[in-house]
N, C-alpha and C positions, 0 to 999 in steps of 0.2 A: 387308694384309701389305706390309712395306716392302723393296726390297731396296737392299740397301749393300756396297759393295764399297770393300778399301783402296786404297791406293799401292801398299803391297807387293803386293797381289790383281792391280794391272794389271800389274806385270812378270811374275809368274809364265806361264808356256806356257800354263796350259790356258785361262787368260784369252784368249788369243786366239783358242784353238782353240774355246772355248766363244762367241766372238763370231759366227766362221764359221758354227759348225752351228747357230745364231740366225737368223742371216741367212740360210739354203740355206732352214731348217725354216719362216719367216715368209714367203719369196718361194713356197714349196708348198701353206704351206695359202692364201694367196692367191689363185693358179690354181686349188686344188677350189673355192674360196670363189665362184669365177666361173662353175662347174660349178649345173646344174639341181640343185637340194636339196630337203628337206621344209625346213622352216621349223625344226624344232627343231636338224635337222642344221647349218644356215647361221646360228644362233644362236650352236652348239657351236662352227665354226671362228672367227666374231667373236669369241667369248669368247679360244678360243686366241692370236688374232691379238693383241690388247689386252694380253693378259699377257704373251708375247715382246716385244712393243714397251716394255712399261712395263719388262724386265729390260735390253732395251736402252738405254732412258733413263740408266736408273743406272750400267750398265758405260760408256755417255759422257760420264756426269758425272764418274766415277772416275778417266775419262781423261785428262779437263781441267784437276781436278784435282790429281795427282799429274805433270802436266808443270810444269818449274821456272820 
């Protein structure tokens, strides 16, 4: 899965508000990630971490993008 976001996508509010709780949500599961785990559990948050990052990539290429 690809994600893509417009120009018009970066003006919009929730685009930013949707940046923030990215970044709150990727800095929390980081500290459980640092937490004693079963292996499957510290799988699970790798997984998570990987896919907020890779939605972040794209909301900052959106971003670069759509500046003039």
């Amino acid at each position: 899965m690809s994600y893509k976001f417009s120009k018009e996508d970066v003006r919009q509010g929730w685009f930013a508000r949707l940046k923030e709780s990215l970044s709150d949500r990727l800095q929390n599961l980081r500290e459980d990630n640092d937490k004693d785990m079963e292996p499957a559990q510290t799988a699970k948050k790798r997984g998570q971490i990987y896919e907020i990052k890779r939605i972040q990539k794209a909301m900052n290429k959106a971003e670069s993008e759509a500046q003039p």
